[in-house]
N, C-alpha and C positions, 0 to 999 in steps of 0.2 A: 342641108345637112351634108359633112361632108364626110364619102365613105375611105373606109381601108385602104383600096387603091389609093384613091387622091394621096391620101396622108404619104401614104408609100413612093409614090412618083414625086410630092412636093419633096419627100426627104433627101429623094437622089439628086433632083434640080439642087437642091441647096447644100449636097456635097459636091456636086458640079461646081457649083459659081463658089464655096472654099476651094478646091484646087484650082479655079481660075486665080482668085486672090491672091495663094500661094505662090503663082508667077510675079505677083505686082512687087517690084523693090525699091525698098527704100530710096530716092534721088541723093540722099546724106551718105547713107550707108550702104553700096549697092549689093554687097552681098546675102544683104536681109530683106527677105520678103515680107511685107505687111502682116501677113498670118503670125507667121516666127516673133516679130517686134512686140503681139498682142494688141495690134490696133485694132482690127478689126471686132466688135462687140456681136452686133445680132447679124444675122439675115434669116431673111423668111420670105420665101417664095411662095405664092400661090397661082389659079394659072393665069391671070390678068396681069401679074404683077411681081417684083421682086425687089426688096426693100434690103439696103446693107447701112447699116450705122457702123460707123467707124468712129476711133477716140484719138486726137490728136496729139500726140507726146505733151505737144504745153501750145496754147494758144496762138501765139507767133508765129510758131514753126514757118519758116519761107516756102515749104515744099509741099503744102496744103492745096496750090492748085495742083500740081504735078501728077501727085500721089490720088486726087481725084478723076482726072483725066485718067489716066491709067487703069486705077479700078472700075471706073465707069464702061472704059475699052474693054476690057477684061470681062466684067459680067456679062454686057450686049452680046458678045459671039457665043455665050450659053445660053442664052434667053431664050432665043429663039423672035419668030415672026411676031410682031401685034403685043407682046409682052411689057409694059412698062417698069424702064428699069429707075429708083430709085436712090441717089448715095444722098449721106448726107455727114455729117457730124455732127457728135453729140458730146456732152462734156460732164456727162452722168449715165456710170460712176465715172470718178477722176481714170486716166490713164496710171497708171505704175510704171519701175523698171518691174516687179515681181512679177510682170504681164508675155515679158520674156520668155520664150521658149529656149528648152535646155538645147536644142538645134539653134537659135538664135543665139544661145549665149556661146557655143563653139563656135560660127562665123563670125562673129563680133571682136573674139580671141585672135581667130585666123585675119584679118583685117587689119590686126593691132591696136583693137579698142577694149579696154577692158570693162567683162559686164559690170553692172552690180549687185551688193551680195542683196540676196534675198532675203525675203519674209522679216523685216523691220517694223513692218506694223504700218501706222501713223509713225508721218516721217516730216522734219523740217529741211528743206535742201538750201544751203546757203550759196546765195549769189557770188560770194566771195570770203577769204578769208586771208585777217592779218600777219598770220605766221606760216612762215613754208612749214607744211606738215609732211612728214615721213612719215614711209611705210604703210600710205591708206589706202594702194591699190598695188595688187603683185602686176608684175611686169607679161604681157603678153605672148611675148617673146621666150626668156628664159625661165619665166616664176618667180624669179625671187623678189621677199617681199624688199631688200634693199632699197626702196625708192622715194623721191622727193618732189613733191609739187613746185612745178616750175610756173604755171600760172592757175589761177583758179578761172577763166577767163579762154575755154574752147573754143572750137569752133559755131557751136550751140551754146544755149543758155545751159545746157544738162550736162556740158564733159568739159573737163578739165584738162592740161595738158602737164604730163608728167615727165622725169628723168629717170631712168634705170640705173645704178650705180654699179651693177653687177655686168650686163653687159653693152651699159654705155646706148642704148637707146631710149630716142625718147618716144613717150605714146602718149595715147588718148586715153581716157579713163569718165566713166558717167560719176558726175559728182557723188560724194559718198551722203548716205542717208545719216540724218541725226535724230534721234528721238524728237516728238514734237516738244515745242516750248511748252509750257502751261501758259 
């Protein structure tokens, strides 16, 4: 049975190893810490043991050892002695951009990548598109929405690279969400 205390102690261990987390940044994105991005899903500590499921932006991602290493580093110096620490990843639920912290989406700005917009639902994200599209992401920089997809084709499979026509730069942008097909 486990008492009050424990519950109480396991809860501060595992606000612990979240602000360890909150150190861990992104290798893509360095101003974003894994908490901010929404990767991180559960952790649960108990006193044997501490378990962190993490959700990978999209399967591929290259930076899945990195980001593991890291957060692995990170929990062990909360652990503590005799503790085994657990990562793992998991890919239920799906990751989101809506996963996004409103803190993640100003570094993301400040960076020159623009977030994107939330709360779309079910969403289809196209790998590429035929027509340069205007005006699908405001500029990071100045805001305005004057702008023009220069490639659909980022440095990820998730962002696209844009032109600002207002003040002449160019940026990054997470691909825009589209309602799902039927």
């Amino acid at each position: 049975m486990v008492s009050r205390v424990d519950e109480l102690e396991h809860g501060a261990l595992e606000r612990r190893v979240w602000e360890a987390l909150a150190e861990v940044h992104d290798p893509e994105i360095p101003p974003c810490s894994i908490t901010d991005l929404g990767i991180v899903e559960r952790i649960e500590a108990t006193d044997e043991a501490i378990e962190v499921d993490l959700l990978p932006t999209f399967a591929g991602c290259p930076a899945l050892d990195v980001i593991r290493q890291d957060a692995e580093a990170a929990v062990a110096r909360v652990a503590g002695p005799g503790r085994l620490v657990t990562l793992r990843f998991v890919y239920s639920p799906p990751w989101t951009s809506d996963r996004i912290t409103e803190q993640g989406r100003e570094q993301l700005r400040h960076y020159g990548v623009t977030p994107p917009q939330q709360g779309a639902g079910q969403v289809f994200i196209p790998l590429a598109s035929l027509e340069r599209a205007e005006g699908t992401a405001d500029c990071p920089f100045c805001g305005s929405h004057d702008t023009l997809l220069e490639s659909a084709f980022g440095p990820t499979l998730c962002r696209a690279t844009l032109f600002c026509r207002a003040c002449r730069n160019p940026f990054e942008a997470f691909k825009p969400k589209e309602p799902a097909r039927p």
